[in-house]
C-alpha positions in Angstrom: 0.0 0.0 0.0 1.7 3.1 -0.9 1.9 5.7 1.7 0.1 9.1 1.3 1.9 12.9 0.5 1.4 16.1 0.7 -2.3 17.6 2.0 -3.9 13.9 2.9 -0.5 12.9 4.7 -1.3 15.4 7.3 -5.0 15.5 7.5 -4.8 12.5 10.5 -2.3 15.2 12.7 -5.1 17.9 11.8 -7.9 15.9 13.0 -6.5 14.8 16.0 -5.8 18.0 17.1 -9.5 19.3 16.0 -11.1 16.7 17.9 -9.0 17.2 21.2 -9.8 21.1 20.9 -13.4 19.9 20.9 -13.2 17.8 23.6 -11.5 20.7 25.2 -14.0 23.1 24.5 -16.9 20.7 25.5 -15.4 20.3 28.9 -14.3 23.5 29.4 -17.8 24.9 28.8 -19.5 22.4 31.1 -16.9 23.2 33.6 -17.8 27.0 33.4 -21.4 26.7 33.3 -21.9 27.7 30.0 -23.7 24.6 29.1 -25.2 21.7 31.3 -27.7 22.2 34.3 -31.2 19.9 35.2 -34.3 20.8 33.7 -35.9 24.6 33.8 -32.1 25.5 34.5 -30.6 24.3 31.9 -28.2 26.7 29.8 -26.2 26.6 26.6 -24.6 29.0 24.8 -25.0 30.4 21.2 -21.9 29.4 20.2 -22.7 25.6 20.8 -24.2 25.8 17.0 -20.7 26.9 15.9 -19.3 24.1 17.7 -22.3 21.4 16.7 -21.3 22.3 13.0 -18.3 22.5 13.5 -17.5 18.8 15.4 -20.0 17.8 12.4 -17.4 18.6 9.6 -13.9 17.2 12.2 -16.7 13.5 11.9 -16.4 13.7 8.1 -12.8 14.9 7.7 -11.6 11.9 10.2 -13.7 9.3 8.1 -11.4 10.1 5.4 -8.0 10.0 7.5 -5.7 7.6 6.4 -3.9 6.5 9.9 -6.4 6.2 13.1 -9.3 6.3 11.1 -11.5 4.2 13.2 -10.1 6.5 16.6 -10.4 9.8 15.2 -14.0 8.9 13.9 -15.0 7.1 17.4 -13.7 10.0 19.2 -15.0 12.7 16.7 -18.5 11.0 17.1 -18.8 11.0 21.1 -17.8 14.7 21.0 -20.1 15.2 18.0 -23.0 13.7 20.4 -22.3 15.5 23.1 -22.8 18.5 21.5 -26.2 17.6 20.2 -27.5 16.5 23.4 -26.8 19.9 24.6 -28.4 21.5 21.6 -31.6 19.3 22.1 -32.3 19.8 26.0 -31.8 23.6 25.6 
């Protein structure tokens, strides 16, 4: 199997540091309060749409990574699902 160059050879390296600035952000805003709470106080923030769409388009880029595929996209997707859970309780 030959091994990829330039732009794709890279894109695993990108992806793993977009999905660990996700997970960052995601804790970070649960740890703040931004996000998170029990029933009529539950908050989230506006820019959990920004970061809904964008954890969307870090789960398709690491479906096409060439080394840790299957990680990047397992922890891409957990992220990913997080995010929606907070978009759908608000």
């Amino acid at each position: 199997m030959e091994r990829p160059k330039g732009l794709k050879a890279g894109l695993p390296v990108a992806v793993a540091a977009a999905v660990l600035a996700n997970w960052v952000l995601f804790i970070a805003f649960a740890v703040t309060g931004q996000i998170g709470g029990f029933g009529s106080h539950y908050m989230t923030t506006r820019l959990a749409n920004v970061f809904l769409l964008a954890s969307l388009l870090v789960l398709i880029a690491a479906i096409f990574a060439y080394v840790g595929r299957w990680q990047l996209s397992l922890a891409s997707m957990l992220v990913f699902a997080l995010w929606v859970g907070s978009e759908l309780v608000a």
